[in-house]
N, C-alpha and C positions, 0 to 999 in steps of 0.2 A: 504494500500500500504506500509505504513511503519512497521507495523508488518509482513509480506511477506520478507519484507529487514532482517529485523532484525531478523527472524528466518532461515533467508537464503533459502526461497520459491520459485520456480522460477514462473516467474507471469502466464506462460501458460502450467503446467502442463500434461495439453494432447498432446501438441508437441512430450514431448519428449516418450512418451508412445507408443504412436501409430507408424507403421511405415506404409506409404503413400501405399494406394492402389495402385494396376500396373494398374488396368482400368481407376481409376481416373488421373493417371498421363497419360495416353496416351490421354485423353481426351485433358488437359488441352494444352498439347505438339499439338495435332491437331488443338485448338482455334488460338495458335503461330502459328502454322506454316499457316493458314490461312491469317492471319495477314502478314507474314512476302511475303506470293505468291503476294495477293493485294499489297503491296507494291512495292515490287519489278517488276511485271507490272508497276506497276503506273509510276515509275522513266523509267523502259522502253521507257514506251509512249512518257513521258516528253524529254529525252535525244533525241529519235526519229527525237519528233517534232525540238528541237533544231539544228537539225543538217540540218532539210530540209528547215529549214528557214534560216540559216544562211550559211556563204560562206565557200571556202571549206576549210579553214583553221580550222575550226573547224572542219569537218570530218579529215579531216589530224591526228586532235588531238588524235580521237574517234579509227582512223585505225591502230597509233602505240602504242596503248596500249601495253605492255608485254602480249607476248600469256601462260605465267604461270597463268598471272588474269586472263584473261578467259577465262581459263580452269576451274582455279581455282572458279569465278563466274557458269561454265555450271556446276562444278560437284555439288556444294552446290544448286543450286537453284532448279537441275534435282531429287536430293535427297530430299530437302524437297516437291518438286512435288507428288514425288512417295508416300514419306512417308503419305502424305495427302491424296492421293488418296488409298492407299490401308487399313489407318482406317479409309477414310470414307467407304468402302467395310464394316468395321466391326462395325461400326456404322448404316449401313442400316440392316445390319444383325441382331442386336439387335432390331431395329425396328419393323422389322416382328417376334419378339419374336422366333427368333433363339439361336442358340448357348450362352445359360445365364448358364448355368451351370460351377460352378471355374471349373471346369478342363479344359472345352472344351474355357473358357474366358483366362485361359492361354497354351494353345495351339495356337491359334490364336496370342496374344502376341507373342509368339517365335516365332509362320510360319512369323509372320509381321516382326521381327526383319531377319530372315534366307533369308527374300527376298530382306529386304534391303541390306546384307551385297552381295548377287546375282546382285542387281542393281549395284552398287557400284562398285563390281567388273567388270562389265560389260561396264559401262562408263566408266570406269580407263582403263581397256585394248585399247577400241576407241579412246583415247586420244591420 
């Protein structure tokens, strides 16, 4: 470790070498975003429940929210919805040993990216 210092090595040499596959990264961005759906469910359920067991001053609370938040909560949570559901499409597709070949793996990349920015614009207009 001190000879790495001292010749000025940096300790993980393949970082900076490599740059991050695009499947590997849409993978990892699907594991978050899965994470982030259950979640945000979960606080759902939770706020839900708080509201039907308690009086209505806490709805009161729940109903003057700024309607910028939630909008602003419908367009992120619909997005990472979409985003999840549509590479899990390209994750089932890999499974039946479909479309593996680079060109056709980043094709599907871009149609994934072309649809989100389709979603996006789609719930931004209904807004």
């Amino acid at each position: 470790m001190l000879r790495n210092y001292t010749f000025n090595r940096p300790i993980s040499p393949h970082l900076s070498v490599y740059s991050p596959q695009v499947s590997s990264m849409f993978s990892i961005w699907h594991r978050i975003s899965g994470v982030l759906l259950i979640t945000g469910l979960s606080l759902f359920l939770l706020v839900l429940k708080i509201i039907i067991q308690s009086d209505l001053k806490i709805l009161l609370l729940f109903i003057s929210l700024p309607t910028w938040f939630l909008n602003f909560f419908y367009l992120t949570y619909s997005l990472i919805f979409a985003y999840h559901a549509l590479n899990g499409l390209r994750h089932i597709t890999w499974d039946l040993f479909l479309f593996l070949e680079a060109k056709q793996l980043s094709l599907s990349a871009t149609l994934l990216v072309i649809f989100l920015v389709f979603i996006l614009i789609k719930i931004t207009i209904t807004l």
